[in-house]
N, C-alpha and C positions, 0 to 999 in steps of 0.2 A: 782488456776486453770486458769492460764492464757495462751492460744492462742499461741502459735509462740514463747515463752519463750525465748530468748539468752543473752548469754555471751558476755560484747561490753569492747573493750580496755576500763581500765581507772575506773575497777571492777562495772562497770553499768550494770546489769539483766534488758532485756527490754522486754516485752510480750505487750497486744494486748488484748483489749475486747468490746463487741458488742458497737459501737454508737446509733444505734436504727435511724440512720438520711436517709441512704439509702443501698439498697444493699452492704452487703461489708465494711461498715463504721468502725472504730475501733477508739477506744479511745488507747494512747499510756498510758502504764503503767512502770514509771522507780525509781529501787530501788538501792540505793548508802549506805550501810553501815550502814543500818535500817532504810535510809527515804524513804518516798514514794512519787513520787510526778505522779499524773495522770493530763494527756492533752485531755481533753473531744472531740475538735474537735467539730464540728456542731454535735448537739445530741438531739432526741426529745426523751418523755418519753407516747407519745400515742401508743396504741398498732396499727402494722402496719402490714397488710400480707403477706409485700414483703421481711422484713429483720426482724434479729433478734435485739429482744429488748434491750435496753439498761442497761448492767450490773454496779448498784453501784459499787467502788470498795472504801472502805475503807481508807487514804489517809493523810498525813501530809501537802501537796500541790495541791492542786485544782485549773487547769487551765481552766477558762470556759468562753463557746462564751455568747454573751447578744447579740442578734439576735433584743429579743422582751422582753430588759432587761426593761422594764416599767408598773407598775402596770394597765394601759389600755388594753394593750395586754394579754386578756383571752381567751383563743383559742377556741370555741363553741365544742361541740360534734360531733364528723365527721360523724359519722351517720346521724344526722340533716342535716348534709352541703349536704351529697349526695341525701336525701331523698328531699331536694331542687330543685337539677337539674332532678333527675327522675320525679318529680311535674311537671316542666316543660316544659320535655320531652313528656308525657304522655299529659298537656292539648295543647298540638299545633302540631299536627299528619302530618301537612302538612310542618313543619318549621325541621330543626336541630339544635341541641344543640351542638355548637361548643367551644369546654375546651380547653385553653390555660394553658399549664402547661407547666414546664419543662420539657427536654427530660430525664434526665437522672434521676429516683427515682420518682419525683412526677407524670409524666401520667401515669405509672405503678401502682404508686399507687390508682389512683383515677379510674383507669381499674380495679384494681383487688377488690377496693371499693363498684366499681358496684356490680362487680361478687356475693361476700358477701350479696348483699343488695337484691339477686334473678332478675339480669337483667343479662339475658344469650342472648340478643339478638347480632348478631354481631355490633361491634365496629370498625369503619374506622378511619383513622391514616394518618397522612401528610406522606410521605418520609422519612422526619428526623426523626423520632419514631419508624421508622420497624424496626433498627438495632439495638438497646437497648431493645428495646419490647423482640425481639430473643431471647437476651442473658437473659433476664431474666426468659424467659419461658423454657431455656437451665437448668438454675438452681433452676427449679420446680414451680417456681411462676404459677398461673393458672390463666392464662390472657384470658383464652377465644378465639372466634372467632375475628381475626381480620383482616380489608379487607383493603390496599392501595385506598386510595380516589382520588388518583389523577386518572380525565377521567371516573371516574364513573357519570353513568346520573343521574340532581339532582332530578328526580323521586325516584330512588332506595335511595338515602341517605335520606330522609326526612323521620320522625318519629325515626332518628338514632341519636345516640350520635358520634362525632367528634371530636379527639383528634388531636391539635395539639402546636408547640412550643408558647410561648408567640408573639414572631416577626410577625408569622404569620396571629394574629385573622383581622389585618386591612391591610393585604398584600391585592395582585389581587389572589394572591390564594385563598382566601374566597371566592371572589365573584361567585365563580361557583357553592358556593352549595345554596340549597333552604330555601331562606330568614332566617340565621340563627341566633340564640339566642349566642349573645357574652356571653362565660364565662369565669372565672378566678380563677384557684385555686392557692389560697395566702396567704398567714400569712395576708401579708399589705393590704389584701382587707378586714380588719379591720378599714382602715382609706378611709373614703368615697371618700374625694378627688381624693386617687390613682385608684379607681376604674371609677369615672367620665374621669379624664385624657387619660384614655385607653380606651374610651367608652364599658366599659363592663356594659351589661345589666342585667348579674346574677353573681355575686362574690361569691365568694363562698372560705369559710377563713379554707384554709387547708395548714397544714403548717408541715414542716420537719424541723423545730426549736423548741426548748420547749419557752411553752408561761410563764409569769411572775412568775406562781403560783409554774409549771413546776420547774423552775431554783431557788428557794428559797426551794422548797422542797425536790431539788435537794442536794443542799448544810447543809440542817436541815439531811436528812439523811448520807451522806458523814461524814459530821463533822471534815472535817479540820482544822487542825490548822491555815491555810495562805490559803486565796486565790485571784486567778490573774486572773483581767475581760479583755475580750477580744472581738473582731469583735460584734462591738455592741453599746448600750445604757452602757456602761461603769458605769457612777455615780449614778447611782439610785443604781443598785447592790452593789456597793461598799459601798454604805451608809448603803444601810440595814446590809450587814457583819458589819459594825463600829457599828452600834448601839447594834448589840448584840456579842460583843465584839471578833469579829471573824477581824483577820487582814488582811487590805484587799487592793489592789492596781491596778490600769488602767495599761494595758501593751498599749503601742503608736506604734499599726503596721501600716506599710502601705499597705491600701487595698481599698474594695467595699463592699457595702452591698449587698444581695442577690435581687435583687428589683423585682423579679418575683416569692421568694420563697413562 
């Protein structure tokens, strides 16, 4: 039951199924003459309200990202994370709680988080966020009331939640609203340093990667025969495949880590 299914020069069938990482995400699936080999792509395995979840798909070759390929990285409950910043929200009536998150997948998600958690109050948004915000509410997502913040007086924003990109919690664009609560939705705001660094004062470890447990359990279900770590903590995963006798190899791309995921 694969997605997009086709026929590629060179007798390759290539179809397409959910990554569970953001809106839209897909894992590639290609079969060549009864193998199969899947490219996960960045993939979490939390349930998320904005995209659809992440389909195991059965597999001879397993390509997969190590984001937060290290047994410290246990990603908490995201309900706890949220019920965090609505705590708050809620004890400092006169402040904002300002979330720096990604534009594109994670302030949607952590908007539509709210929504789930019964916080239907309107939610104000930098600029760079209205036009993604859109397109996601274009494709049902239930984002709520959402208000552009730029030039609002920081009377009306105070007791409100404030979404905007990471760049911006320590721009002059903050400075306008009322005395607000730096926050950070991260995978990495698992490690206290990155959260000191950035001075955020509430972190909050919400992540569109699968954490340790996530990508072992990944691969215990899969059950490949090979698999190839990638965009990541590479050696710890590759060690655990060696130990239980699953073969297993670092692919050496050139890239970046997600440092605000």
């Amino acid at each position: 039951d694969l997605r997009g299914a086709e026929h590629v020069p060179g007798e390759v069938d290539v179809g397409f199924v959910p990554a569970g990482h953001v809106l839209g995400s897909a894992q590639i699936v290609l079969d060549y003459r009864g193998e199969r080999v899947v490219v996960s792509g960045d993939y979490k395995r939390r349930a998320d309200p904005t995209c659809a979840p992440f389909e195991p798909v059965k597999c001879d070759v397993f390509v997969t990202e190590a984001t937060f390929g290290l047994p410290v990285f246990r990603h908490p409950e995201t309900g706890d994370e949220i019920d965090k910043l609505l705590a708050a929200l809620h004890a400092n009536p006169t402040r904002c709680v300002l979330v720096g998150a990604y534009a594109l997948g994670k302030a949607q998600r952590v908007i539509a988080e709210l929504r789930d958690r019964g916080h239907e109050a309107p939610i104000y948004v930098h600029g760079a966020l209205q036009r993604l915000c859109d397109l996601y509410a274009d494709h049902g997502v239930r984002l709520g009331e959402l208000i552009p913040a730029t030039g609002v007086p920081k009377a009306e924003i105070a007791g409100h939640v404030v979404m905007a990109p990471p760049g911006a919690l320590n721009d002059r664009w903050s400075r306008r609203l009322p005395d607000p609560i730096t926050a950070m939705a991260s995978g990495w705001m698992r490690v206290r340093q990155r959260a000191r660094q950035k001075n955020v004062e509430l972190p909050l470890i919400l992540s569109d990667h699968a954490d340790w447990d996530e990508l072992i359990d990944t691969l215990t279900e899969i059950a490949p025969r090979e698999v190839w770590v990638t965009h990541g903590r590479e050696d710890a995963l590759v060690h655990w495949c060696m130990t239980r006798q699953i073969k297993a190899r670092a692919l050496a791309l050139v890239g970046f880590e997600d440092e605000d995921d």
